[in-house]
C-alpha positions as CSV (number, residue, x, y, z in Angstrom):
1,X,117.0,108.0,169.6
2,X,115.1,104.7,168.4
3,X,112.0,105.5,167.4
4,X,109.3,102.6,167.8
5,X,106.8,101.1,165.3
6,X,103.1,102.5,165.7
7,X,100.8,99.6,165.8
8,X,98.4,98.5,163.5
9,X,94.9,98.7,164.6
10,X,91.9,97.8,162.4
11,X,88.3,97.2,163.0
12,X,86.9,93.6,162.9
13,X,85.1,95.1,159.4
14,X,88.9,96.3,158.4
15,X,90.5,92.7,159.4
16,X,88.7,90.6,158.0
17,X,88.7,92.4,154.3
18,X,92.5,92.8,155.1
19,X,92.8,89.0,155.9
20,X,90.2,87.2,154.1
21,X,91.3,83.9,156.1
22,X,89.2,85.1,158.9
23,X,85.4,85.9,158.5
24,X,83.4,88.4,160.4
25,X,81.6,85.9,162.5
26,X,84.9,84.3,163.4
27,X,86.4,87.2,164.6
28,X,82.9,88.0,166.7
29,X,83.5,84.9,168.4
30,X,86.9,84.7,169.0
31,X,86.3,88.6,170.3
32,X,83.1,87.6,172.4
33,X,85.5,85.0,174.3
34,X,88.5,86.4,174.5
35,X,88.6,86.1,178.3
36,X,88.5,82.6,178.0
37,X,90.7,81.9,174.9
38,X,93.5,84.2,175.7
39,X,93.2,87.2,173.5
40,X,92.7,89.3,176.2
41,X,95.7,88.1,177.8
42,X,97.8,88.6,174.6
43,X,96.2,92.6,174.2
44,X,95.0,91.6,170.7
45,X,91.9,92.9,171.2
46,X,91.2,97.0,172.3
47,X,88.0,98.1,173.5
48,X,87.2,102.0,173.2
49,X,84.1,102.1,174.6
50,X,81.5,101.1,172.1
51,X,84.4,100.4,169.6
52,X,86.5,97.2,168.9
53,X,89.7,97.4,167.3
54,X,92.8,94.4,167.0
55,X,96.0,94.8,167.3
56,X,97.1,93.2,163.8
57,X,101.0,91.9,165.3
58,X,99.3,90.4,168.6
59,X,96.6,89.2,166.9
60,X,98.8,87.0,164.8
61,X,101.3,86.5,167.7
62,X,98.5,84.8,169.7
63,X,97.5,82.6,166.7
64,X,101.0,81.2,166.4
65,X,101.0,80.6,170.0
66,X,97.5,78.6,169.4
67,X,99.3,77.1,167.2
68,X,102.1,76.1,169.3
69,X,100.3,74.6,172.1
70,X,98.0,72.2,169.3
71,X,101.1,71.2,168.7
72,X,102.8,70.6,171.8
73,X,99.3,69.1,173.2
């Protein structure tokens, strides 16, 4: 049996130490319009009730693909 890989899941506090790249203020923003940028789309972002935690692999997944269509454009 193939057993799958449990996601990682940090808060925005817990990401941004984890990835210094990426301040607190960024992430707020990207979070606070992630129905427009696509980070809803991707499932980066998970909302449990008053709590807001991202999905470390989509997270990163989506920024590639940001990257991608800079690149493309």
């Amino acid at each position: 049996m193939k057993s799958a890989q449990t996601p990682v899941h940090l808060t925005v506090r817990q990401f941004a130490e984890k990835h210094r790249a990426y301040t607190l203020g960024g992430l707020r923003y990207l979070i606070f319009h992630a129905h427009e940028n696509g980070l809803d789309d991707a499932r980066a972002i998970l909302r449990l009730g008053r709590k807001v935690l991202i999905d470390e692999a989509r997270f990163f997944a989506w920024v590639e693909l940001q990257n991608h269509h800079r690149l493309a454009a």
